[in-house]
N, C-alpha and C positions, 0 to 999 in steps of 0.2 A: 487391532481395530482396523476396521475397513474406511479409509476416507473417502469421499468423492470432493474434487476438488474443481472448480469453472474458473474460466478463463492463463486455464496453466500454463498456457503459452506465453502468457507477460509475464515484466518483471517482479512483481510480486509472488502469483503462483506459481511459474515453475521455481523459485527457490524454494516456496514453503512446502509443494510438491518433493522435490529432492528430500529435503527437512525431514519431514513426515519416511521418506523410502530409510532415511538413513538410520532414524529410528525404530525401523524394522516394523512398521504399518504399512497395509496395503491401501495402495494409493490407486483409485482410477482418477487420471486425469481427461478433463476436457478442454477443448475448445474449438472456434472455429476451423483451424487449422493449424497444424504442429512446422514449424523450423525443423528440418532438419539436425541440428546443434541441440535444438531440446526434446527429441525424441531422443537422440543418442543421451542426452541428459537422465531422459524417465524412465532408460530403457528398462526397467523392473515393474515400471508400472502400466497402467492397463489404460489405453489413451481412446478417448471417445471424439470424434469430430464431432463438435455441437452447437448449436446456435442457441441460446437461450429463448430469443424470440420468433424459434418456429416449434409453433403449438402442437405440431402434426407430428412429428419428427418427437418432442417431448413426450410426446401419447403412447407411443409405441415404443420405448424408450426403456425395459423395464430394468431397473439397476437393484442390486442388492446392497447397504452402505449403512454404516452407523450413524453416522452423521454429513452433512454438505458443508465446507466450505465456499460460501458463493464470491469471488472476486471478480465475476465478467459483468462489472458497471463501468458506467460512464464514466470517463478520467475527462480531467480539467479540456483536453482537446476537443474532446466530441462533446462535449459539454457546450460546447461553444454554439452550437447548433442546438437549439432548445429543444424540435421536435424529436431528435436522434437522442438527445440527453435524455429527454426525461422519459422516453420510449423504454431504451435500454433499462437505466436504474428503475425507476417503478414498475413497469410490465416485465421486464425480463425478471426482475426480482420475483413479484407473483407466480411468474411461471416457475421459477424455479421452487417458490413455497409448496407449489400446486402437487411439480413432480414428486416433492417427498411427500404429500400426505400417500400419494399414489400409491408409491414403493413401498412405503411402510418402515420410510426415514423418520426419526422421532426427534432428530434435531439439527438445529441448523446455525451456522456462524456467518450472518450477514458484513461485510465491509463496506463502511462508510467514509466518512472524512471528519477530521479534527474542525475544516470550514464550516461544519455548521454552526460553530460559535461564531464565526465572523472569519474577513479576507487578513486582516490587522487585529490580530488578538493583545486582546489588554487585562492585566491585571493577574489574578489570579483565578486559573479557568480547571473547575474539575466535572465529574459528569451531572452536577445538580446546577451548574453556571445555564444561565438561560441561553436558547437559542436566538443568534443571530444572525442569521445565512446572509450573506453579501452576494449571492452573485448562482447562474443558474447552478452551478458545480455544486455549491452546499447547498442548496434547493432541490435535484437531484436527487444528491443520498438518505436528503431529509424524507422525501417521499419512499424510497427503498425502506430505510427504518420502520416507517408507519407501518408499512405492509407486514414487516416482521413482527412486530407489536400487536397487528390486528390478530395474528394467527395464532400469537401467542394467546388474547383473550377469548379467542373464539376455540379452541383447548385440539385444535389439530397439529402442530410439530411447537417444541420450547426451542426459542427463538433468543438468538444474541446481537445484537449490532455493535462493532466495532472500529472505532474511528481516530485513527494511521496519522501522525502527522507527516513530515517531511520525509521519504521514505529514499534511503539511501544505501548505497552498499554495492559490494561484487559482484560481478556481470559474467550468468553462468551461461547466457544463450545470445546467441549471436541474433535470436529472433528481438532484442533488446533495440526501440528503436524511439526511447522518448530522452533524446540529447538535450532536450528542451529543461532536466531537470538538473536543480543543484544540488549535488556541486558535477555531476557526471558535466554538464554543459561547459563549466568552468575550464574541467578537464578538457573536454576535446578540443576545445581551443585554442588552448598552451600547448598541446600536444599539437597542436596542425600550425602555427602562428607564432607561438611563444609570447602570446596577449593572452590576459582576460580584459573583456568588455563587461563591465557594469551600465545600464541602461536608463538606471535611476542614479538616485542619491546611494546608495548600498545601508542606509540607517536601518530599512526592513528587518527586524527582526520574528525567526521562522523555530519553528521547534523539527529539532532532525532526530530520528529513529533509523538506525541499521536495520537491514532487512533479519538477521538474526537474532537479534531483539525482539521484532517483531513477531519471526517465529516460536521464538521463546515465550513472547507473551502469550500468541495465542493457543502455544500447546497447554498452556499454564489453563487459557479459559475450558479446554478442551478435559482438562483434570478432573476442573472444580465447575463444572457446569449447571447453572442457576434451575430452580425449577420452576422462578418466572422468570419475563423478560428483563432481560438488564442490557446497560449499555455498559463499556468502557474502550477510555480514551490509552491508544495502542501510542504513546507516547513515550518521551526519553528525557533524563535528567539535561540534555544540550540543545539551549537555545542560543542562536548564534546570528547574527548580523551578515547580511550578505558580503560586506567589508572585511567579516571576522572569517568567514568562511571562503573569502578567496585569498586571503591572505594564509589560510593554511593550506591551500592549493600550492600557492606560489613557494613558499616552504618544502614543500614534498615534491614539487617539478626539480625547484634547484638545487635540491641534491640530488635526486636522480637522473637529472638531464647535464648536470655541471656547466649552467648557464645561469642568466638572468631570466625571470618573467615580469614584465612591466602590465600592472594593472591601472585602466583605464574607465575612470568613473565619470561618464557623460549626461547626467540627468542630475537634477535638484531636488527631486521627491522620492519619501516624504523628507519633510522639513529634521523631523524631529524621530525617535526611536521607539516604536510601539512595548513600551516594558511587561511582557508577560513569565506567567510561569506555568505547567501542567501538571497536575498534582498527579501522581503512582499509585496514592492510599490503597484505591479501591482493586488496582493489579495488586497489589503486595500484600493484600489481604487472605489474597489466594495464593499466597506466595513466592509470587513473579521479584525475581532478580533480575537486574540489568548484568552482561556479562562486561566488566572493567576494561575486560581486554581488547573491546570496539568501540573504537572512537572514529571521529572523522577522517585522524591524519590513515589510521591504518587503511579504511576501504579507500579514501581517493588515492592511496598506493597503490592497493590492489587494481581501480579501475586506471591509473594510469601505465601500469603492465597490460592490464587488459588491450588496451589501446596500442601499446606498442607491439603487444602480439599480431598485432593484424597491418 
């Protein structure tokens, strides 16, 4: 199978990029510009400099592909900038719908976010739980979605969206540069300091997915691919507390560092412990497995070598 794959140069795609070469599919990857680290990474694969949101550049663009992975949306940072957010996720998304009717791509796996249920998920959340978007990030991917949806009714490419909780794991490109996320932020800090800073109360509880999970889930959807639109939540059996989750930091420092790490919780909010869960059903229908063998402590090892490699 031919993939075409956007935004390969982040953390997410160039893993699932590799993922896909290792499974012996042909991968064209894009993005706006390649790392060095992750061209040597894709070096089997077919790498296009792209911007989603030049129309002109798309037009004349002609690719041959089974399907798109599209991953070049807005992330929580550029999120933050409403008009750049919602530029990117909606319009860029469209564009990229557009490309495949173009090419004669008949299907496509949209990435969203678990945030469209809400910032503070509560209760028990599966993909018929109602939408709650807190904040421009899940507003964003929510509009990316619609666009997939419309195309799906309008009968031009069958359309998936997919929505990632806490997305965590091995660090294969040095083009990696969102330190900002947990537990990798956790990490760099004990590794530069021998602190973790908590900013809050750490009660936040977050639902965390391995990036190989993640791949697995979505090779799973790529199997058993819907012939309308569906959604599913790219989730994982571990929800953990920011508290919970630097304290298996601090665990995996001090035996590898043969030191202390003092964790340092400076904030009061929130008060109390958002209790949620994410149901699988609908991955494990199509028969997605989590692999046992990834857990938290094992990637923040890995990304705490990573770190000492450099």
């Amino acid at each position: 199978m031919k993939i075409f794959i956007t935004g390969a140069n982040g953390f997410i795609g160039s893993y699932l990029a590799n993922y896909f070469l290792q499974k012996g599919h042909k991968v064209i990857a894009s993005s706006r510009q390649f790392h060095a680290s992750t061209r040597a990474l894709l070096i089997d694969a077919e790498l296009i400099e792209l911007d989603v949101l030049n129309t002109s550049q798309l037009q004349n663009l002609p690719v041959q592909a089974d399907i798109i992975i599209h991953i070049a949306t807005a992330n929580d940072i550029i999120s933050k900038n409403a008009l750049r957010g919602i530029e990117l996720s909606a319009i860029g998304t469209k564009n990229i719908l557009d490309f495949a009717v173009r090419n004669n791509i008949s299907r496509c796996i949209v990435f969203s976010t678990l945030q469209v249920y809400g910032t503070e998920l509560l209760g028990d959340i599966n993909e018929n739980s109602p939408l709650h978007f807190q904040n421009d990030y899940g507003l964003n991917h929510l509009v990316g979605e619609m666009y997939a949806e419309l195309y799906v009714r309008q009968g031009k490419v069958q359309c998936v969206s997919v929505r990632p909780g806490n997305v965590y794991g091995r660090i294969l490109s040095d083009a990696f540069n969102r330190w900002s996320l947990v537990p990798g932020c956790f990490c760099k800090e004990a590794h530069e300091s021998g602190t973790i800073t908590i900013k809050s109360s750490g009660k936040q509880m977050r639902n965390f997915v391995s990036l190989e999970n993640l791949s697995r889930a979505v090779d799973c959807v790529l199997q058993h691919f819907p012939d309308n639109y569906e959604c599913y939540n790219l989730a994982s059996s571990q929800t953990n507390t920011m508290i919970e989750v630097a304290e298996k930091v601090q665990s995996v420092y001090e035996h590898l560092y043969q030191q202390p790490l003092q964790i340092n919780i400076i904030g009061a909010e929130p008060a109390v412990t958002n209790l949620f869960t994410v149901s699988l059903d609908k991955l494990k229908m199509i028969g997605f497995t989590e692999d046992p063998n990834i857990t938290l402590e094992t990637e923040i090892n890995k990304i705490f070598h990573y770190l000492k490699s450099k």
